[in-house]
Backbone as a ProteinNet text record, in pm:
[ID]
protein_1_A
[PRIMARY]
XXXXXXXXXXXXXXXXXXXXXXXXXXXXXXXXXXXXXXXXXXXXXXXXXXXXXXXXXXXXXXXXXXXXXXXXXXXXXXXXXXXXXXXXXXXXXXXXXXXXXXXXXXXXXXXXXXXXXXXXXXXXXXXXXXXXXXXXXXXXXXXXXXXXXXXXXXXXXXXXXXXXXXXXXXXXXXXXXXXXXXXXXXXXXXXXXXXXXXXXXXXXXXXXXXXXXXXXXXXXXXXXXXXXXXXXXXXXXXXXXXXXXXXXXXXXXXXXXXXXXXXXXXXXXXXXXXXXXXXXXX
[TERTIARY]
-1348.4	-1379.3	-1338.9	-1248.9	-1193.7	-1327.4	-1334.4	-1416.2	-1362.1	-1435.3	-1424.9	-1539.6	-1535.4	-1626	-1636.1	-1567.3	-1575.6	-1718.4	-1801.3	-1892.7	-2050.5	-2038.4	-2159.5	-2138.6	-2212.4	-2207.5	-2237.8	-2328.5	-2295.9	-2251.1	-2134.2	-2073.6	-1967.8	-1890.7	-1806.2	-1891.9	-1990.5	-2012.8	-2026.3	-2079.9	-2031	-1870.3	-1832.4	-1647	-1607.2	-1657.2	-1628.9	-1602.6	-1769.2	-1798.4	-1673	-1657.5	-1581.1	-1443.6	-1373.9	-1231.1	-1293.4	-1366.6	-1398	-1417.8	-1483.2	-1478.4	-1325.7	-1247.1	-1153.3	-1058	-1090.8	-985.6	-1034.5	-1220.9	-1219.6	-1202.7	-1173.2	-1120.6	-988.6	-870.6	-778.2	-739.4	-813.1	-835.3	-866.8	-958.1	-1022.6	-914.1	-881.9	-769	-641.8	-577.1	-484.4	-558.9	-655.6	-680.5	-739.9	-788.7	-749.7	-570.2	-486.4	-333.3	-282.7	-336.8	-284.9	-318.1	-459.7	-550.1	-473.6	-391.4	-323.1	-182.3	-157.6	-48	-15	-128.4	-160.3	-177.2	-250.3	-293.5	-208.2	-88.9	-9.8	-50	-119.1	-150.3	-305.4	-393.6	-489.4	-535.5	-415.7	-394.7	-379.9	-417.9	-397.6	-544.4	-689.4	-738.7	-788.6	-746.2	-735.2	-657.5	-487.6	-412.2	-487.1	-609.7	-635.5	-781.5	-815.9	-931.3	-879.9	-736.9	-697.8	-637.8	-601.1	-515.9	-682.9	-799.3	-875.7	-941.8	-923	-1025.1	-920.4	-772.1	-684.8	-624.7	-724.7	-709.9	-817.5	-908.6	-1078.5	-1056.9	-968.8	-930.8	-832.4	-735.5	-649.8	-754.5	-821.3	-879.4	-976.1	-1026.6	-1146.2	-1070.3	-932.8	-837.4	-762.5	-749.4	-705	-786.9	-930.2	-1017.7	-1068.2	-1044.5	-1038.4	-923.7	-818.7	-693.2	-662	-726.7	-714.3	-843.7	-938.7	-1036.4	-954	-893.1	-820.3	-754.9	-635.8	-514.1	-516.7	-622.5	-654.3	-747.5	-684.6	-762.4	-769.7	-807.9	-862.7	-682.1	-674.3	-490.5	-393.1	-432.8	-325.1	-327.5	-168.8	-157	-142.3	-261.4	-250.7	-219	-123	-46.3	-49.3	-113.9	-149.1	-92.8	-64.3	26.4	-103.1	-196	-280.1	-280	-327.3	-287.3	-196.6	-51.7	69.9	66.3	58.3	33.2	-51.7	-164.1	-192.8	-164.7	-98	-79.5	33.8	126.5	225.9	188.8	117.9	76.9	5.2	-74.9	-153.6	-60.8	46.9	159.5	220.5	275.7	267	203.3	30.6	1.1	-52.3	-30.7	-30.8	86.4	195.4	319.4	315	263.7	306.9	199.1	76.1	-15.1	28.9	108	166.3	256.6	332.5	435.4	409.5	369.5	252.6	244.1	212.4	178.7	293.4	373	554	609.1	668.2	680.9	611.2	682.2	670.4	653.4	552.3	609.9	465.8	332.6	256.3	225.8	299.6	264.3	346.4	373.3	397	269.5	160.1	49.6	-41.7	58.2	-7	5.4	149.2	203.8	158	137.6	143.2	20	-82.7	-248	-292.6	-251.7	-303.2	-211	-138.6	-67.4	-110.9	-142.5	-179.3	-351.5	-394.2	-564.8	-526.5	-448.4	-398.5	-326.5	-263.1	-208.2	-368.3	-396.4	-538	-606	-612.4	-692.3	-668.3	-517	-525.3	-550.7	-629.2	-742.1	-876.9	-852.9	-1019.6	-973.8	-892.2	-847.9	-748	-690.5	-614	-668.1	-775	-825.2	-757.7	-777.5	-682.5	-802.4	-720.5	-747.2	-707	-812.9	-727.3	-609.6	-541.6	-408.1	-334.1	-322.2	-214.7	-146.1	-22.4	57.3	6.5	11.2	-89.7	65.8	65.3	171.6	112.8	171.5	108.4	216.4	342.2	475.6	493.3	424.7	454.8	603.6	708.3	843.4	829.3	813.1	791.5	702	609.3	508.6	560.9	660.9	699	820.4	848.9	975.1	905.6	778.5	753.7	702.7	647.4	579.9	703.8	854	981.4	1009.2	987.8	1023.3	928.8	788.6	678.2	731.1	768.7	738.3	910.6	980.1	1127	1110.5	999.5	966.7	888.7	811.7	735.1	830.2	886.4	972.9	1040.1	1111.9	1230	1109.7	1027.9	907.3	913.5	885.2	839.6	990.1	1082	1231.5	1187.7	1216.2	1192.8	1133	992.8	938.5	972.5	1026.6	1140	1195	1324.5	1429.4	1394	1280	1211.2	1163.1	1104	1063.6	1157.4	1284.9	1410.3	1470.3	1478.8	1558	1448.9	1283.4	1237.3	1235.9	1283.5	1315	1423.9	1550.9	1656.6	1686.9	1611.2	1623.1	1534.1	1448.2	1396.5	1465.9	1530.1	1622.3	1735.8	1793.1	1902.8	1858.8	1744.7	1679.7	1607.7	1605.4	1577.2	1413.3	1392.3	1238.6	1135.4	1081.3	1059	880.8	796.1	668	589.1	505.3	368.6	380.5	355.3	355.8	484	569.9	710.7	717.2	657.9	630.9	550.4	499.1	438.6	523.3	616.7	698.3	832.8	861.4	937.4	1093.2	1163.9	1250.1	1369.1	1441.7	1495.7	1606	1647.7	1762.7	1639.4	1540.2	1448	1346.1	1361.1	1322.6	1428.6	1530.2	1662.2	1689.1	1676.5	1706.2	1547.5	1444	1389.8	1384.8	1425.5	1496	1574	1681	1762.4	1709.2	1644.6	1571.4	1475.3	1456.4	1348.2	1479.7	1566.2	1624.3	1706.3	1758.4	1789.7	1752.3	1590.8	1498.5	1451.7	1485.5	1396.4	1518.4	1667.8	1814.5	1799.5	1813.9	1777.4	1692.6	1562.3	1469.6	1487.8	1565.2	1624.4	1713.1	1807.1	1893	1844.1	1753.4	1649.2	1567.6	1513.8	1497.1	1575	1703.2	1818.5	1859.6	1887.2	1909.5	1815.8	1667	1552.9	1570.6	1548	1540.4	1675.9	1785.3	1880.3	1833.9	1737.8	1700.5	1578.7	1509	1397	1410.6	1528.5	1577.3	1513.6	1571.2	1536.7	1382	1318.9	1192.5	1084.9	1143.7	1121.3	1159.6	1280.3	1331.3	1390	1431.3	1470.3	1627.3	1684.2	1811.9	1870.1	1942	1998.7	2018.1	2138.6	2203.1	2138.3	2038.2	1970.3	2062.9	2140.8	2153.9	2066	1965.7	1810.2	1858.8	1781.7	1753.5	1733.1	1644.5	1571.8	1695.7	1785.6	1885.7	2003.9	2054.7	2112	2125.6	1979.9	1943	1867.9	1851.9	1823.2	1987	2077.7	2204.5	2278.6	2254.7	2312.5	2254.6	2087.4	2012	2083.4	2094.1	2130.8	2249.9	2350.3	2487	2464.8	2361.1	2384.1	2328.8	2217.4	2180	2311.1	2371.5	2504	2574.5	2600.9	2680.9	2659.8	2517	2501.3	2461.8	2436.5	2463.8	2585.3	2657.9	2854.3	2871.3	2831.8	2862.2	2797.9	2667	2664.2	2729.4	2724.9	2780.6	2945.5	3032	3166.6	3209.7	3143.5	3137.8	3017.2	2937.2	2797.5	2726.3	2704	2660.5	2516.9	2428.1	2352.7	2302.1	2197.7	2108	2117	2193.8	2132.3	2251.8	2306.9	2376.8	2292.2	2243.8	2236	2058.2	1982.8	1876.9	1918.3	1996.5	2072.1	2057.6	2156.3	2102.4	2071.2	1968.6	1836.6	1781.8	1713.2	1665.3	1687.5	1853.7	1909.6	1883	1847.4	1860.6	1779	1662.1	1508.8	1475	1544.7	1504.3	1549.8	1636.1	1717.6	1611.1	1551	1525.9	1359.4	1345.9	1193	1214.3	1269.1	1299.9	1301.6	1387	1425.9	1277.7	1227.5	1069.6	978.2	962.7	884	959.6	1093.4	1158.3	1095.8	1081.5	1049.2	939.7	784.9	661	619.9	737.9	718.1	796.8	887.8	944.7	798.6	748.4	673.7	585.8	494.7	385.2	446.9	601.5	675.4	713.1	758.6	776.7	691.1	659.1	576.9	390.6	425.5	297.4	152.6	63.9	-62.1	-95.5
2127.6	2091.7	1947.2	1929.8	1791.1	1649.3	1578	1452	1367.2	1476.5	1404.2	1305.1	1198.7	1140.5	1164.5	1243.7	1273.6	1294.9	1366.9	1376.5	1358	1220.6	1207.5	1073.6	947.4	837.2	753.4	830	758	797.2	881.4	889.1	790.6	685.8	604.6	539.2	512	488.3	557.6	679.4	771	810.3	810.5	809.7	684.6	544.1	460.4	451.1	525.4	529.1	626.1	730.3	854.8	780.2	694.6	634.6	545.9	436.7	368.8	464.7	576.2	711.8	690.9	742.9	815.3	657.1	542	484.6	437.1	444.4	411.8	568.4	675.9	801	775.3	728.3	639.7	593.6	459.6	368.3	424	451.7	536	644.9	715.6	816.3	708	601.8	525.1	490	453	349.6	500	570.5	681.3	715.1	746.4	746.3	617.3	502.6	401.9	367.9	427.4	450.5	520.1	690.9	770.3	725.3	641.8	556.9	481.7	368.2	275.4	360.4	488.5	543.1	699.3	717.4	836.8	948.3	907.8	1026.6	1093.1	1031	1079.8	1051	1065.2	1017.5	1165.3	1281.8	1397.4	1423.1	1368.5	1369.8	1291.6	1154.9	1068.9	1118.4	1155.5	1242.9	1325.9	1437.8	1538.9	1465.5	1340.8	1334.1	1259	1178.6	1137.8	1231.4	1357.1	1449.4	1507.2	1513.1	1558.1	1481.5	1366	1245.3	1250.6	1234	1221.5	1376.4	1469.2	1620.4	1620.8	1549.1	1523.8	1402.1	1268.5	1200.9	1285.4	1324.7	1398.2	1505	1609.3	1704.6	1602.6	1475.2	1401.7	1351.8	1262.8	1209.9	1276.7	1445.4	1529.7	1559.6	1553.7	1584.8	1472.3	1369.3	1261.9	1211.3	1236.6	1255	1343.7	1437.6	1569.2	1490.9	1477.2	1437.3	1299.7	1219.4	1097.8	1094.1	1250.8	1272.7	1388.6	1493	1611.8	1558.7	1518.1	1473.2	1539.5	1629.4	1799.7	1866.9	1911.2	2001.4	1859.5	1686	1651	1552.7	1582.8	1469.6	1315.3	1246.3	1120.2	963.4	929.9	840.3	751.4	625.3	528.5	455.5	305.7	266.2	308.7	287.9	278.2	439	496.3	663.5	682.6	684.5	719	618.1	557.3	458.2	584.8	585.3	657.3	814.2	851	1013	1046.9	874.2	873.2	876.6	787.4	785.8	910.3	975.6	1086.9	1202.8	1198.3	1302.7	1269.3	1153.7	1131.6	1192.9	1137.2	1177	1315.8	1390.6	1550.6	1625.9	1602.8	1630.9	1599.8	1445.2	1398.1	1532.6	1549.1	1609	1752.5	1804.5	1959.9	1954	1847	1872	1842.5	1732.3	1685	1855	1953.2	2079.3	2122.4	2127.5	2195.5	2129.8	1969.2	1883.1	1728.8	1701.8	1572.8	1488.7	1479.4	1339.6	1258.9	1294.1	1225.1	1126.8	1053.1	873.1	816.1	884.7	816	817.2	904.7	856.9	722.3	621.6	527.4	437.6	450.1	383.4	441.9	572.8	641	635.8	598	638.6	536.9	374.2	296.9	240	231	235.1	335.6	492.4	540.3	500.8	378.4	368	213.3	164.6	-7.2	125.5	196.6	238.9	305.7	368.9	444.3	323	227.8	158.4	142.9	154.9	123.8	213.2	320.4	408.4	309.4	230.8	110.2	37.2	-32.2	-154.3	-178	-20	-12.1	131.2	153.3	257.2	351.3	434.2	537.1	480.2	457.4	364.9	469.4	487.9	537.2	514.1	390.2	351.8	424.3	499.9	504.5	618.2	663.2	759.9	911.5	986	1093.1	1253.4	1301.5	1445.9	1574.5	1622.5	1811.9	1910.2	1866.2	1942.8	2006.4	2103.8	2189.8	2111.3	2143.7	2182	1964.7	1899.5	1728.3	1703.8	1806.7	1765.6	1813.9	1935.7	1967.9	1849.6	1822.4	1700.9	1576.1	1567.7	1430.5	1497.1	1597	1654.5	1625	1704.4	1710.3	1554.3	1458.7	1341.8	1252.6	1304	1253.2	1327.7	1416.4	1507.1	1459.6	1417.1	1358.4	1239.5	1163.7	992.8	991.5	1123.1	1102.7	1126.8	1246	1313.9	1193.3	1137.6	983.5	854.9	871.8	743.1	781.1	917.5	988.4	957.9	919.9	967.1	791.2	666.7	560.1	500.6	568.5	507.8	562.4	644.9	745	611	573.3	519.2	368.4	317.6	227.3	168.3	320.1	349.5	362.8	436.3	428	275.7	179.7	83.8	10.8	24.7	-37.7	44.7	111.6	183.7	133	145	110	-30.9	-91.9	-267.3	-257.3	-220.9	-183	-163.4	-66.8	-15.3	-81.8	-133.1	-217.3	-336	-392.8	-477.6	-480.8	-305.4	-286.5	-321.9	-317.8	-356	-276.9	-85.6	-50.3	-70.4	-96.3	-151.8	8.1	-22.8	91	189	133.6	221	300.7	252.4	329.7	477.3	434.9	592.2	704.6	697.8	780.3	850	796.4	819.5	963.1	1053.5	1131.9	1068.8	1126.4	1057.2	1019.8	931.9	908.6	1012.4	1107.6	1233.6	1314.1	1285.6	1410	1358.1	1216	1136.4	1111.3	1124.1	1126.5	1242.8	1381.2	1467.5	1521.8	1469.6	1514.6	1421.3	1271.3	1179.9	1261.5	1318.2	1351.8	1470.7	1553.6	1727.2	1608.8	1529.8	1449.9	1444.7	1365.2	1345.3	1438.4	1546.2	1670.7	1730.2	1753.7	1820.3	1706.3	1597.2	1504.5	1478.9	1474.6	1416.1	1598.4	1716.4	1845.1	1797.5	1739.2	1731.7	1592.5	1499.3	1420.4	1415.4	1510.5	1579.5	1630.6	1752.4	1858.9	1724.9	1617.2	1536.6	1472.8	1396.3	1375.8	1462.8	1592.3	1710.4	1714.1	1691.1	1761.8	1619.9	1534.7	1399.2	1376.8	1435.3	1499.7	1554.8	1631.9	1691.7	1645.3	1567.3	1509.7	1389.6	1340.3	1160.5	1086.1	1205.1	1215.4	1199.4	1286.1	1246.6	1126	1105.1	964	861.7	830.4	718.6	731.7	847.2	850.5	845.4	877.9	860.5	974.6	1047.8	1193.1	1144.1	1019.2	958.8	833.8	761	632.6	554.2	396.4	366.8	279.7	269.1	201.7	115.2	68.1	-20.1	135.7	252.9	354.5	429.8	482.3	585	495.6	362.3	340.2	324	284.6	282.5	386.4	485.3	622.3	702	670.4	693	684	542	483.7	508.6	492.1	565.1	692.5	812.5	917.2	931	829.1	821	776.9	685.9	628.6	695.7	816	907.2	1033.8	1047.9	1122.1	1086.6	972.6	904.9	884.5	882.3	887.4	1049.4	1141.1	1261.1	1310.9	1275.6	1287.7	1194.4	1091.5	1002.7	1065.7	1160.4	1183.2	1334.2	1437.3	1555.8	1515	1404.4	1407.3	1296.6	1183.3	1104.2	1072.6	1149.1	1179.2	1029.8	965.6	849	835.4	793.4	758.2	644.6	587.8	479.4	358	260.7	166.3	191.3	225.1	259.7	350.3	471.4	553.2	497.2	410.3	267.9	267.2	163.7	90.4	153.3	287.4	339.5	413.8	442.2	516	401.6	310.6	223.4	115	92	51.5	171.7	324.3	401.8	403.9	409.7	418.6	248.4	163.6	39.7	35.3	113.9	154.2	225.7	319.3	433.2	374.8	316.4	239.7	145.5	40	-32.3	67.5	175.1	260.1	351.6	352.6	399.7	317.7	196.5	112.6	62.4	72.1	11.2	189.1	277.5	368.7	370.8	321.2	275.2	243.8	105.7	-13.6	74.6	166.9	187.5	319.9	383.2	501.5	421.1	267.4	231.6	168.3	93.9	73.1	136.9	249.1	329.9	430.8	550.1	627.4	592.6	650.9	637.6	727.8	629.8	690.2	770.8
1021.1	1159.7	1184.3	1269.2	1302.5	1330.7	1333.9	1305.5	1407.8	1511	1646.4	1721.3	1797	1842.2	2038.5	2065.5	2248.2	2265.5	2215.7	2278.8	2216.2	2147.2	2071.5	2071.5	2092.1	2178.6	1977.2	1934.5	1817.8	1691.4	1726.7	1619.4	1553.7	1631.7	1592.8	1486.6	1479.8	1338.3	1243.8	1295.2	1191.8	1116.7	1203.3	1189.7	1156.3	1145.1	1076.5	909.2	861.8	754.8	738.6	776.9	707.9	643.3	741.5	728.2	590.9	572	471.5	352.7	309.8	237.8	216.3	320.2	287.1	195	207.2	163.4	-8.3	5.3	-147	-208.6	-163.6	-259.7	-298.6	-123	-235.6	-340.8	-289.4	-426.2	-583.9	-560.1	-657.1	-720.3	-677.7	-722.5	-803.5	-721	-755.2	-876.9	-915.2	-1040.1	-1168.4	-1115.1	-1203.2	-1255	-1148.9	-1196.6	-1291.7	-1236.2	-1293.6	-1455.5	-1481.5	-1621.1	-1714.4	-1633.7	-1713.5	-1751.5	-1648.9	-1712.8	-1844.3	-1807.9	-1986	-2124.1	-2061.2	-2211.2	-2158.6	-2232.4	-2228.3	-2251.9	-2453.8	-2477.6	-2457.3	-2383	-2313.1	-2153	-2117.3	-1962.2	-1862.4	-1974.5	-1875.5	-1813.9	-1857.3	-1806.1	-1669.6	-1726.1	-1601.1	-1484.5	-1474.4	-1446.2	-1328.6	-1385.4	-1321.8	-1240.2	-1285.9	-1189.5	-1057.4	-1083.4	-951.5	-891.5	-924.7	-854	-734.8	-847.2	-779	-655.2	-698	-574.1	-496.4	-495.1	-379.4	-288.4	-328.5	-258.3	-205.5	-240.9	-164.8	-11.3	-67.5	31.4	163.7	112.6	140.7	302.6	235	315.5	465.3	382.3	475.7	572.8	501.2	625.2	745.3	679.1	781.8	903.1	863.7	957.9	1113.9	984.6	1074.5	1198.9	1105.7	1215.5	1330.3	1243.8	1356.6	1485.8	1450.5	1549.6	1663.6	1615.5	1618.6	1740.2	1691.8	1772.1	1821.9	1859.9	1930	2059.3	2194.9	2287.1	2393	2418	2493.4	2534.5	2394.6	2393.2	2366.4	2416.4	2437.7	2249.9	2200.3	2104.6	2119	2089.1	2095.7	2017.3	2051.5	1934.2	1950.4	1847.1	1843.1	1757.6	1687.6	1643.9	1463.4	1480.7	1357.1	1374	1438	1416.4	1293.7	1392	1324.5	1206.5	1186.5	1034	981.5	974.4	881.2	873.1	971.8	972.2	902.6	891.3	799.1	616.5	666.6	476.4	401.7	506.7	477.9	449	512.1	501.8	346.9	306.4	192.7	55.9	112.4	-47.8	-11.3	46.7	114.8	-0.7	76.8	-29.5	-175.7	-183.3	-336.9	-365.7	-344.3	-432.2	-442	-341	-358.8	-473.4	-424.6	-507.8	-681.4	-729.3	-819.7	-915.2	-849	-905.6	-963.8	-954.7	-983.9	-1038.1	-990.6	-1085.9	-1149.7	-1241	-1275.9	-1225.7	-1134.8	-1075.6	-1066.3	-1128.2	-1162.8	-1163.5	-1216.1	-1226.6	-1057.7	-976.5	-887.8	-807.8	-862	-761.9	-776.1	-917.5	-972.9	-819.4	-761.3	-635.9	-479.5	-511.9	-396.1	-308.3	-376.8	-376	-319.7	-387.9	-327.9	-188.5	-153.7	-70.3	34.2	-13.5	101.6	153.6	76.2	69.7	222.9	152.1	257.6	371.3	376.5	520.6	579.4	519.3	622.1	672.8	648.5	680.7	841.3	899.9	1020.8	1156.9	1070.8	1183.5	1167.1	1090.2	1108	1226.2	1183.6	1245	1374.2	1376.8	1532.3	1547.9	1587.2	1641	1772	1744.2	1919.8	2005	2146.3	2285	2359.1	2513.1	2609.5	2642.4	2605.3	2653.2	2567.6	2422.1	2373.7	2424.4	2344.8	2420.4	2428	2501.7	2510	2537.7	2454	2448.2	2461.9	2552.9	2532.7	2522.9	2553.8	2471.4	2374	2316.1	2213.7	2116.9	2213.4	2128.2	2090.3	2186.4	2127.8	2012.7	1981.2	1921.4	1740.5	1803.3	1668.7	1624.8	1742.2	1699.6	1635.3	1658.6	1598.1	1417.9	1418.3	1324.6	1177	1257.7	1134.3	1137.8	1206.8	1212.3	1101.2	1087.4	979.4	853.7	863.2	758.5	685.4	741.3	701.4	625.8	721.7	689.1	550.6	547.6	411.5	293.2	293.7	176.7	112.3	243.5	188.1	149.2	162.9	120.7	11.5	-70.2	-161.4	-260.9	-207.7	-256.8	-302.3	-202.3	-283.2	-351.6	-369.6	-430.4	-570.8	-576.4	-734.2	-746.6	-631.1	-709	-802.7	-672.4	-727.8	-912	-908.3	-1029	-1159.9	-1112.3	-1158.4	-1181.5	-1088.8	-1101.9	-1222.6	-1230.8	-1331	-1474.7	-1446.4	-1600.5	-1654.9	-1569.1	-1638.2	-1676	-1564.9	-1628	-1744.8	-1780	-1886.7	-1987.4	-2000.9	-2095	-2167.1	-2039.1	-2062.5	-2193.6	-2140	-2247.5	-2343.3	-2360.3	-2448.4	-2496.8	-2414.3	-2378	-2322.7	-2340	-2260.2	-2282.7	-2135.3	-2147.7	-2191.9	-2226.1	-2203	-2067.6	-1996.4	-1872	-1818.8	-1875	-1869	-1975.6	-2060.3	-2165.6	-2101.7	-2004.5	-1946.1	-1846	-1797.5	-1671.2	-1759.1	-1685.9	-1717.8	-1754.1	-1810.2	-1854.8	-1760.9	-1739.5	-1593.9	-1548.1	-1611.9	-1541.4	-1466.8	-1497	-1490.7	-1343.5	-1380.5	-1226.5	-1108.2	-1156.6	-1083.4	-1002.8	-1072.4	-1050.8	-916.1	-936.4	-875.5	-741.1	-732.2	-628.5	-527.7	-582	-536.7	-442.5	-493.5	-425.6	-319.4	-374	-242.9	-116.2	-185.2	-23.9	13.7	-46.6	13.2	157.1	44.8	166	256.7	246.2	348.5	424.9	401.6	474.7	591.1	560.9	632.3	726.2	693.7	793.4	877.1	860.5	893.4	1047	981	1073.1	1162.5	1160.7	1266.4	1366	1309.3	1358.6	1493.9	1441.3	1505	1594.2	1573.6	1692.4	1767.1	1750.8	1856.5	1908.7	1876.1	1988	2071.9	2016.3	2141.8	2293.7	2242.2	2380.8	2416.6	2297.2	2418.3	2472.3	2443.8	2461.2	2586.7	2707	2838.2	2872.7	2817.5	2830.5	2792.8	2656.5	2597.4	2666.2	2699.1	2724.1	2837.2	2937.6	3097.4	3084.8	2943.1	2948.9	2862.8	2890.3	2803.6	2694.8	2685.2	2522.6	2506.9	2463.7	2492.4	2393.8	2418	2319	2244.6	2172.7	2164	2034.1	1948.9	1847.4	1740.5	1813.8	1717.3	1719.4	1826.6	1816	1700.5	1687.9	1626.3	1496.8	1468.5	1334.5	1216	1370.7	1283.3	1224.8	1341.1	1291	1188.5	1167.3	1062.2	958.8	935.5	818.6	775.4	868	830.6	760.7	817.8	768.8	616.6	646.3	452.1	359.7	424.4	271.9	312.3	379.6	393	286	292.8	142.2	54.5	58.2	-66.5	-141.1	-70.6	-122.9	-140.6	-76.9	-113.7	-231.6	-259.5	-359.1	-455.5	-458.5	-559.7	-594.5	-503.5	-529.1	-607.9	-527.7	-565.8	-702.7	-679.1	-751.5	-901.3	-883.9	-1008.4	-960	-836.1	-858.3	-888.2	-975.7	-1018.8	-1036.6	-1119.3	-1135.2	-1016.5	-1056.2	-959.3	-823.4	-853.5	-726	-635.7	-690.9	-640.5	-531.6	-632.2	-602.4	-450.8	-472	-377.8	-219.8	-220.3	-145.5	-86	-174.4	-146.7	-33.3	-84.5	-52.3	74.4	90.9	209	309.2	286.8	396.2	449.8	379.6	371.9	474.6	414.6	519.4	634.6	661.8	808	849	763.7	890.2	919.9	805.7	913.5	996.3	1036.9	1108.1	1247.2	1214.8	1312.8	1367.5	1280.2	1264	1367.3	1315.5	1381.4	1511.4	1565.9	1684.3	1787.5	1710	1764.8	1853.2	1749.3	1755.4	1896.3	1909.3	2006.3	2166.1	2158.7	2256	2297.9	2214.8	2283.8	2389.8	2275.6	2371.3	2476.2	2493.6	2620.6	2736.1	2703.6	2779.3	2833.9	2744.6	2797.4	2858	2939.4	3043.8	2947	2968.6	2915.3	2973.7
[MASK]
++++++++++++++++++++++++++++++++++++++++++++++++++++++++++++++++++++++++++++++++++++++++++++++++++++++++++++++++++++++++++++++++++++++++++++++++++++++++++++++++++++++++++++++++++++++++++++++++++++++++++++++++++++++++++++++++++++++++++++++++++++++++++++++++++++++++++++++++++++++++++

């Protein structure tokens, strides 16, 4: 049941507490992952108690969001909203995915990060002023547009992880916490299925804001700060999936950009942010 406050005068404190909940389960989950890290070979229990506190955060933050951004049929978007509906989408996925593969120790990164993003349903709370949607087919456009933004979050914080392995390596130096991490073809390889499925949803992205441009912004082809730099984002994990299908490109190249695309497309993210609360009418 969504963790709504419309019609109970004191629940915002109640819904205060819930968001503070939801960020020390965060926390809490992160420093469990981070525990199974240091100690490898008994880190599968640590392992399974942050998988468990961040599917507990996970379920509380949904409820809360849903209460947040369900404002009688209409979706309501706020800049601390979408902050956290972004991060929540995050460790949503990491934890599905978490089940199938390897990718475990990224909730050492993923967890607390998504504990500092929730925070800004505390601190920029939804306002009558923010942007208010009842468009079905817009609502799914923003939905593949989160759900794109997370996968490629999910993708850098891999390569990330990648570029500290291999400087590692190179020197022949690898720390403790690196023995825990899957071996890097095996972190690579699952990088790559990240931005696959996140460059697809990328695209679907790019096409649906084709047709809602007009509505957003009053202009069929807008040329914006967000249309250009979502462009160009797209173009650079384009190349870099050609670079790697034709060329095998890998490690720090493949870093590189990951990471330059990923900084395009938030910029393009956040120029987005600023044009909804500009433009569209509350």
């Amino acid at each position: 049941m969504p963790l709504s406050c419309h019609r109970y005068p004191c629940c915002p404190m109640i819904q205060l507490l819930f968001h503070i909940v939801a960020v020390i389960l965060y926390a809490l989950a992160g420093i469990y992952y981070w525990r199974a890290l240091e100690s490898p070979p008994g880190g599968q229990h640590d392992r399974r108690r942050g998988a468990f506190i961040g599917a507990l955060a996970v379920i509380l933050q949904a409820g809360l969001l849903i209460g947040d951004i369900d404002h009688d049929g209409h979706l309501t978007l706020g800049v601390g909203t979408i902050l956290s509906l972004d991060a929540w989408a995050v460790a949503a996925i990491f934890l599905v995915a978490s089940l199938r593969k390897p990718i475990e120790s990224l909730g050492a990164f993923i967890m607390p990060s998504t504990a500092v993003a929730t925070m800004g349903q505390i601190f920029l709370p939804a306002s009558s002023e923010d942007t208010r949607i009842s468009d079905p087919w817009l609502v799914a456009h923003i939905v593949i547009s989160i759900l794109a933004y997370s996968l490629l979050s999910i993708a850098v914080v891999q390569s990330l992880v990648l570029w500290v392995q291999e400087s590692r390596l190179r020197r022949r130096h690898p720390a403790q916490l690196l023995r825990a991490i899957p071996p890097m073809e095996t972190m690579e390889t699952l990088m790559f299925e990240m931005i696959q499925v996140g460059f697809v949803l990328l695209t679907l992205t790019l096409i649906s804001g084709f047709f809602f441009s007009e509505q957003l912004f009053g202009d069929p082809l807008p040329f914006t700060h967000h249309s250009v730099l979502s462009l160009v984002a797209w173009l650079a994990f384009a190349i870099l999936l050609i670079g790697r299908r034709q060329f095998g490109w890998r490690g720090r190249n493949a870093v590189r950009w990951t990471v330059g695309g990923f900084v395009l497309l938030l910029f393009a993210y956040l120029s987005a942010e600023f044009l909804f609360k500009l433009v569209l009418p509350s």
